[in-house]
C-alpha positions as CSV (number, residue, x, y, z in Angstrom):
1,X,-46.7,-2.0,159.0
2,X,-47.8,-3.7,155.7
3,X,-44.3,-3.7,154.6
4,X,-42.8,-5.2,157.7
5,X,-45.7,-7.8,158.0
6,X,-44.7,-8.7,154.0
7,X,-40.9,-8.5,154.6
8,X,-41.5,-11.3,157.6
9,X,-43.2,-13.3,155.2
10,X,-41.0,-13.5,152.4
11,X,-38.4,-14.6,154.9
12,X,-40.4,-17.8,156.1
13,X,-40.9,-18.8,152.7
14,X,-37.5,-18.3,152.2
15,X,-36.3,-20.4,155.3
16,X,-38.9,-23.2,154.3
17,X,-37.6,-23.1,150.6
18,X,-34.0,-23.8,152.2
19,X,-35.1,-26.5,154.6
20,X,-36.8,-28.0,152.2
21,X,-33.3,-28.5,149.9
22,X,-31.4,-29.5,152.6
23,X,-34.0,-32.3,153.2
24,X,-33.4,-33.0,149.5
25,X,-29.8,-32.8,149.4
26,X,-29.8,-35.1,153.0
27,X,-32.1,-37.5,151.5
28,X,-30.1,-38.1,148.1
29,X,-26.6,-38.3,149.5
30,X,-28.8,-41.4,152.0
31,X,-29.9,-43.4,148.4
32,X,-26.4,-42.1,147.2
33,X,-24.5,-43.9,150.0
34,X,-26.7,-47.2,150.6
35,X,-26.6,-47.7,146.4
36,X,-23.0,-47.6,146.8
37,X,-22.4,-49.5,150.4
38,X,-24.8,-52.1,148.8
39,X,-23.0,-55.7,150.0
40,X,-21.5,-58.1,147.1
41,X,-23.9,-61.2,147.0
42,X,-22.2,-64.8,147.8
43,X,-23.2,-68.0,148.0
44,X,-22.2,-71.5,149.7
45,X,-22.5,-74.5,147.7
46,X,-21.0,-77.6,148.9
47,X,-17.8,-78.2,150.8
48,X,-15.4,-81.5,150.4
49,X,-15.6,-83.8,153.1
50,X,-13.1,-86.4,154.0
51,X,-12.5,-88.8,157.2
52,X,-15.1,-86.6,158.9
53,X,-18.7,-87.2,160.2
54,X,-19.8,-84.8,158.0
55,X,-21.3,-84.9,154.5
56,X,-20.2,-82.0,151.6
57,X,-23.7,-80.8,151.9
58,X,-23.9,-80.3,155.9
59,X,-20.5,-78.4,155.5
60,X,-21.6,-76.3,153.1
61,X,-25.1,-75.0,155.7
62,X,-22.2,-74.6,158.6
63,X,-20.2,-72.7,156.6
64,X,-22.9,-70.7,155.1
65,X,-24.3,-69.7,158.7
66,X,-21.0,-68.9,160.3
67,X,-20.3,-66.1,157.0
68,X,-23.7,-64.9,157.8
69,X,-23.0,-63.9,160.7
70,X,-19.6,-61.9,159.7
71,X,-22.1,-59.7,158.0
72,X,-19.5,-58.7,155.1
73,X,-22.1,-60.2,152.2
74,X,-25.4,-61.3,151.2
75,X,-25.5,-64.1,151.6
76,X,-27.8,-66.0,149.4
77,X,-30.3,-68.5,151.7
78,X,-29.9,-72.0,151.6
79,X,-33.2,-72.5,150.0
80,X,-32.5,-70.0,147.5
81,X,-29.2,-71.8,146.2
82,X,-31.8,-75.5,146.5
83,X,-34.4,-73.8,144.5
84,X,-31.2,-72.2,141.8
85,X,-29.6,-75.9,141.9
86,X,-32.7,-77.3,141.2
87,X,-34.0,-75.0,138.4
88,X,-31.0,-75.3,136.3
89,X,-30.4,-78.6,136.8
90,X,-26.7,-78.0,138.4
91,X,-24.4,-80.7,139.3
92,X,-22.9,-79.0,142.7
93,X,-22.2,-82.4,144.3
94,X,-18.7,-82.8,142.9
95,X,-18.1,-79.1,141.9
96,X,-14.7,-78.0,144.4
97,X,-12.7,-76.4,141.3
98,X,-12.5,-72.6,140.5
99,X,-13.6,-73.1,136.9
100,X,-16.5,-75.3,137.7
101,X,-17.4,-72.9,140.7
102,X,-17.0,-70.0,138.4
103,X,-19.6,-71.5,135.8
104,X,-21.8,-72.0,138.3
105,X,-21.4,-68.6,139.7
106,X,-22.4,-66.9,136.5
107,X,-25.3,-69.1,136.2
108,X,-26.7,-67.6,139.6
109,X,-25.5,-64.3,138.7
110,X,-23.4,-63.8,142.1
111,X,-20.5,-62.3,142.8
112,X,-18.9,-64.3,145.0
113,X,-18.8,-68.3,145.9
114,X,-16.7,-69.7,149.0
115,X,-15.9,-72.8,148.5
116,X,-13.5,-75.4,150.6
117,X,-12.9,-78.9,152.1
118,X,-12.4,-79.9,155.6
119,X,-10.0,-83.1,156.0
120,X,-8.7,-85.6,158.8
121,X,-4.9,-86.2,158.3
122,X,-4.3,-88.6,161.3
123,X,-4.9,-86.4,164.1
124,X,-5.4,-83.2,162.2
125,X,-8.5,-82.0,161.0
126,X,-7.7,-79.2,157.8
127,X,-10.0,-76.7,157.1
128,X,-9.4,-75.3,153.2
129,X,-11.2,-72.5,152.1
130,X,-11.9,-70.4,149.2
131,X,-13.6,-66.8,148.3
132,X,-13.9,-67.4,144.3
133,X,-14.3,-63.8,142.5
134,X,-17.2,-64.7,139.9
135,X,-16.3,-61.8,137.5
136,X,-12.8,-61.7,137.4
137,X,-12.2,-65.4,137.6
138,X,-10.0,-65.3,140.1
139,X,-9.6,-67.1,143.7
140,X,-9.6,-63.8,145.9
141,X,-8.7,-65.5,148.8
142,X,-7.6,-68.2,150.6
143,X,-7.3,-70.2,153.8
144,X,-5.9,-73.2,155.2
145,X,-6.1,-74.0,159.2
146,X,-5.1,-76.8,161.3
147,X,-7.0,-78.4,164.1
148,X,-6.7,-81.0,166.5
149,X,-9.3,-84.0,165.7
150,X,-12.2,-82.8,167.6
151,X,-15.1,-83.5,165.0
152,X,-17.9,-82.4,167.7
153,X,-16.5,-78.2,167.0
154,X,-16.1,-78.4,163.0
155,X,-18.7,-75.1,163.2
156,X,-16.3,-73.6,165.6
157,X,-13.2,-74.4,163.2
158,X,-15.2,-73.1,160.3
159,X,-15.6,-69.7,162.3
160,X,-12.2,-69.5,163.2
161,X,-10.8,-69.8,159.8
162,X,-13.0,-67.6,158.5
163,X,-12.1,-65.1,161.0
164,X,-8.3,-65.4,160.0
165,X,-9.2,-65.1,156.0
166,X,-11.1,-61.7,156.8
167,X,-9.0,-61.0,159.7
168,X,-11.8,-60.4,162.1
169,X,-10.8,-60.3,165.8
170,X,-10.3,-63.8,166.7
171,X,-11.2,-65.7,170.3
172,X,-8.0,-67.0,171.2
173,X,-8.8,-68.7,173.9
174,X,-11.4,-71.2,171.5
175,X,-8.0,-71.3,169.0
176,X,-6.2,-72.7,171.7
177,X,-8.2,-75.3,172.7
178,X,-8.8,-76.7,169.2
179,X,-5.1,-76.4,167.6
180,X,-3.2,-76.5,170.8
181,X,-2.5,-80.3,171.5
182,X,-0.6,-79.5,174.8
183,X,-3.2,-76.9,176.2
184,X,-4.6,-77.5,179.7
185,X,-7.4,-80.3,180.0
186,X,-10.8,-79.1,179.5
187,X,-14.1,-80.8,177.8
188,X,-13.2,-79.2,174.2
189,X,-9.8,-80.9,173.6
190,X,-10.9,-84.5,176.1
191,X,-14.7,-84.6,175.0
192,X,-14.9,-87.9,175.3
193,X,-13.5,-87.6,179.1
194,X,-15.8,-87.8,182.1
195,X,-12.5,-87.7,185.2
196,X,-9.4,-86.8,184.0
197,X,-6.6,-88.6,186.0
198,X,-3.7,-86.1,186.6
199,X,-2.4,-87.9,189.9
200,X,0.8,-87.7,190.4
201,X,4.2,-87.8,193.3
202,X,4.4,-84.3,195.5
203,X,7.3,-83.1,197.0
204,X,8.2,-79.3,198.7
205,X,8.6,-78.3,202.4
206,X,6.7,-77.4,205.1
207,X,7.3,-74.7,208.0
208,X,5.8,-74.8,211.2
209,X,5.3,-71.2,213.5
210,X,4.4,-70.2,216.7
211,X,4.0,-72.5,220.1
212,X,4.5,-75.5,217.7
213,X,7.5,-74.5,216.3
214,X,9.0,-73.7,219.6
215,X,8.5,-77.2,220.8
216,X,10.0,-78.6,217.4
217,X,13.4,-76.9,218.4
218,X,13.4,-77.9,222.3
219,X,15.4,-80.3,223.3
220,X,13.7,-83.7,224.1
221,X,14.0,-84.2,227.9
222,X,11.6,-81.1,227.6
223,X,9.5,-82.8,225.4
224,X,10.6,-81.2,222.3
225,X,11.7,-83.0,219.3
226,X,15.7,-81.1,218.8
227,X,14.6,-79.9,215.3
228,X,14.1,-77.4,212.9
229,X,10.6,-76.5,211.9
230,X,11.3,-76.6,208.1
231,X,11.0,-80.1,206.9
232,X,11.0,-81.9,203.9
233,X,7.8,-83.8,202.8
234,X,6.7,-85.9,199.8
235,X,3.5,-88.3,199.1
236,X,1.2,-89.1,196.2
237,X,-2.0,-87.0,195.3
238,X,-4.9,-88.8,193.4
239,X,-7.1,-86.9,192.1
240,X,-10.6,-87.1,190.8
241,X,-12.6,-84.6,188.5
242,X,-16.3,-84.2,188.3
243,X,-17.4,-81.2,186.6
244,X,-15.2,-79.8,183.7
245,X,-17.2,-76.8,181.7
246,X,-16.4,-74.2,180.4
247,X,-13.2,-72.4,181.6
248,X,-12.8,-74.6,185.1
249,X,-12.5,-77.8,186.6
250,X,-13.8,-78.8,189.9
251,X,-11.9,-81.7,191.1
252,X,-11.1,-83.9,194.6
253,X,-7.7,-84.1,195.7
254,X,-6.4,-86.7,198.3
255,X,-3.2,-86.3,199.2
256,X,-1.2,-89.1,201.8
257,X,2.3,-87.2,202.5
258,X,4.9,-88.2,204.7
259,X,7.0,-85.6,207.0
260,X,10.1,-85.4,208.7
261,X,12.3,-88.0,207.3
262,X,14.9,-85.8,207.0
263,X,15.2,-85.2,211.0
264,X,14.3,-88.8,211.5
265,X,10.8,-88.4,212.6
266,X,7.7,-89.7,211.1
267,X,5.0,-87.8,210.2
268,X,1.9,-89.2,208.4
269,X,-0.9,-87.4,207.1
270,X,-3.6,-87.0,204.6
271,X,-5.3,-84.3,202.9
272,X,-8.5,-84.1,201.2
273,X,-9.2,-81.3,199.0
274,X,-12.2,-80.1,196.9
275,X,-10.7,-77.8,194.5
276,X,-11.2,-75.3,191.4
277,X,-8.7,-75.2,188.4
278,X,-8.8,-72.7,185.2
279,X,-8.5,-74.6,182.0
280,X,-6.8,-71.0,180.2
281,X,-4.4,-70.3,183.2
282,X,-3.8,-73.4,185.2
283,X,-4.4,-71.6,188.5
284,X,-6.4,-73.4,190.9
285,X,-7.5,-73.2,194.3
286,X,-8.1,-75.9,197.0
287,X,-9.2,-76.2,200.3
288,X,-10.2,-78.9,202.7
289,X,-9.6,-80.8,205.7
290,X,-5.9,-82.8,206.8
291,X,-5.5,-85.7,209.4
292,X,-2.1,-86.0,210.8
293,X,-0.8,-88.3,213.4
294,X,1.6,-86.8,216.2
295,X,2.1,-87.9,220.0
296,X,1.2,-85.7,222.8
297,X,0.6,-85.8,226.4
298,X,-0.8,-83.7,229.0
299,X,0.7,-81.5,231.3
300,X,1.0,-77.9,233.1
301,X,3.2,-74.8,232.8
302,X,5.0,-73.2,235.3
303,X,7.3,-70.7,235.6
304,X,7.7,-70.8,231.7
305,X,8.6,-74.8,232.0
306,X,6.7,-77.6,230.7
307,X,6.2,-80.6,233.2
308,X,3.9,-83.5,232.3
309,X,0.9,-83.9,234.4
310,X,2.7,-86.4,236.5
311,X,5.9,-84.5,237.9
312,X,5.7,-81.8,240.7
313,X,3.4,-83.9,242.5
314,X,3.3,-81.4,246.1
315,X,2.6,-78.7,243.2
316,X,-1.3,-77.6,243.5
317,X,-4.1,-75.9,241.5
318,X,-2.1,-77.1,238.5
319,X,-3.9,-76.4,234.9
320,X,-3.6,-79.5,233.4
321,X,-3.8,-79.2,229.1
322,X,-3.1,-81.1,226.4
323,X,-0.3,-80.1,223.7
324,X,2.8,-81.8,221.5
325,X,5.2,-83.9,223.5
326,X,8.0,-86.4,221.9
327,X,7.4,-88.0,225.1
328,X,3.3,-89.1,224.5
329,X,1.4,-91.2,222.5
330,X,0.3,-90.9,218.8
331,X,-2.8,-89.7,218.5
332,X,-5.3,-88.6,215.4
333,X,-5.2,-85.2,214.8
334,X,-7.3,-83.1,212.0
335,X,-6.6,-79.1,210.9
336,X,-8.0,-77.2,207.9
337,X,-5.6,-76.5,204.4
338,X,-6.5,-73.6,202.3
339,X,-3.9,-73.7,198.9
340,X,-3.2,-72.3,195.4
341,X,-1.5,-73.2,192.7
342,X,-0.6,-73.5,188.8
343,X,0.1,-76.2,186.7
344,X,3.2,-75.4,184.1
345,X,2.9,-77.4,180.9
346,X,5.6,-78.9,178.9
347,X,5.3,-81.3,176.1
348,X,2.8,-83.6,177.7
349,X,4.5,-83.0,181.1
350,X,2.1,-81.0,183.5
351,X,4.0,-79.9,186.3
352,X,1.9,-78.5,189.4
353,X,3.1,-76.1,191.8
354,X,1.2,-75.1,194.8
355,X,1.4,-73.4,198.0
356,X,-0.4,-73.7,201.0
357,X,-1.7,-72.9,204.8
358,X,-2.8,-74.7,207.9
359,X,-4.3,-72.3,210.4
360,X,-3.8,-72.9,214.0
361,X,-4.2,-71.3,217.4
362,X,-0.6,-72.8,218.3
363,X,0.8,-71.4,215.1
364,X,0.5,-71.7,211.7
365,X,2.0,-73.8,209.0
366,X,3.1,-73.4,205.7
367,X,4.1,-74.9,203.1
368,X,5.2,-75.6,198.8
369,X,5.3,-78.6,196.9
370,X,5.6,-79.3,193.6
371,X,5.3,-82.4,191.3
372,X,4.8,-83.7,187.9
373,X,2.3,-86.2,185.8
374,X,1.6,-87.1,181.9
375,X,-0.7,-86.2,180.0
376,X,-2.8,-88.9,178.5
């Protein structure tokens, strides 16, 4: 008994001996690892500044936040570098050169300085930048990206160039919208825009279904109108934004069109539309209310004919409604349009194409136009 009870004792103090290296051994490979993961240090003096509404100085505190955030150095705080500047009496505020930023570098004992310039060239806006190695003397990288002339997203420029030099994931949609002169309308490349005017001509078909179109194709002693019921239309849409953020528009559309002409009639209409459109896409989607002017009359059915009220007089109990007739007067009519489209760029050419819907309990209509406007 003695003998087991010491034999189960020896082995506890054998197990703790054993958990108590492998605590050891876990804890020194920890301080192994984070000695050698430790990050390089870097700083961000001053950055040149030309043509922009930015001083060397603010570019330099952009540039140093957007690198902090990448999380690839230490970055040495802003008061820090103020504090380093001022203790050793530095000149920084004309210091853009790698041997000038490499003496200054050794001086704060840092591994790493970016340095850069950002530039207007007409309508461009360059962004120049450059990781200096301290201790090799070498410039370890660099990178030079174009942007339209938006000063109001230099930060964003700043983070999208740094992106490329490290090649971090980038947001191409941002990229776009900054470097992409013919990209669809949106508040980043027209800041300065509160209604965008992108009216323009409108021109497509229409199709008409059901009773309607059936009275198009009749012949007109029956009151039809000796058609088909595709026609050709065309008009004008104007069109008025009032909210552009972020990825969409919302904009009024009013639309005057003119159908028929082809068949010699005369249609007149006009559409007003509230609408949606993506600024990555183009798609958008519309709806609203259409006033068209046709004639009609009233009459009865019977035996599958159409008679106006006044024929068949002997004829009794006759249910007198109201429909389409060449034969009647013009009269103000109104219907709902539901339509989608997507604008094509070219160039500065926008070209919309859209399709739409009328519903109606005498059938409904279609419809696709298309048309073209400049960008501004």
């Amino acid at each position: 008994m003695k003998f087991l009870k010491f034999k189960i004792m020896k082995t506890t103090k054998t197990i703790q001996r054993i958990i108590t290296v492998v605590c050891l051994l876990g804890f020194t490979l920890s301080v192994f690892s984070q000695t050698n993961t430790k990050q390089k240090s870097l700083t961000v003096l001053h950055l040149d500044s030309k043509g922009i509404n930015l001083d060397p100085e603010q570019l330099g505190n952009l540039t140093r936040i957007e690198i902090g955030k990448l999380n690839l150095f230490e970055v040495m705080d802003k008061y820090d570098v103020q504090y380093a500047i001022d203790k050793n009496k530095l000149q920084v505020g004309s210091c853009y050169g790698k041997l000038c930023l490499v003496e200054i570098g050794n001086t704060l004992g840092i591994d790493y300085i970016l340095s850069g310039s950002v530039e207007l060239y007409g309508e461009t806006i360059i962004v120049t930048l450059r990781l200096i190695d301290i201790k090799n003397n070498i410039t370890e990288k660099t990178q030079i990206k174009e942007f339209l002339n938006l000063q109001n997203d230099i930060q964003s420029m700043i983070s999208l160039a740094l992106n490329e030099m490290f090649q971090l994931p980038q947001n191409t949609v941002l990229e776009q919208k900054l470097t992409n002169k013919f990209n669809y309308d949106n508040l980043i490349n027209n800041p300065a825009e509160t209604s965008l005017n992108l009216s323009g001509p409108r021109m497509g078909f229409t199709y008409y279904s059901g009773t309607t179109a059936e009275i198009l194709k009749a012949s007109k002693s029956k009151g039809g109108f000796d058609v088909y019921p595709t026609m050709f239309q065309f008009g004008y849409q104007f069109e008025t934004q009032y909210l552009n953020e972020g990825n969409f528009q919302a904009l009024f559309e009013f639309i005057p069109m003119i159908t028929g002409l082809d068949q010699g009639l005369f249609i007149p209409s006009l559409t007003v539309m509230n609408g949606f459109r993506n600024n990555v896409n183009g798609y958008e989607f519309a709806f609203g209310p259409t006033f068209f002017i046709t004639p009609e009359t009233k009459g009865f059915y019977y035996q599958n004919a159409w008679y106006q009220e006044y024929e068949l007089p002997t004829l009794e109990n006759k249910e007198i409604v109201t429909r389409l007739d060449s034969r009647g007067d013009r009269k103000l009519h109104s219907s709902f349009v539901i339509g989608v489209g997507k604008t094509f760029i070219s160039g500065k050419l926008n070209i919309p194409v859209n399709a739409y819907v009328i519903p109606s309990k005498n059938g409904f209509r279609y419809g696709v136009s298309f048309g073209y406007n400049a960008k501004k």
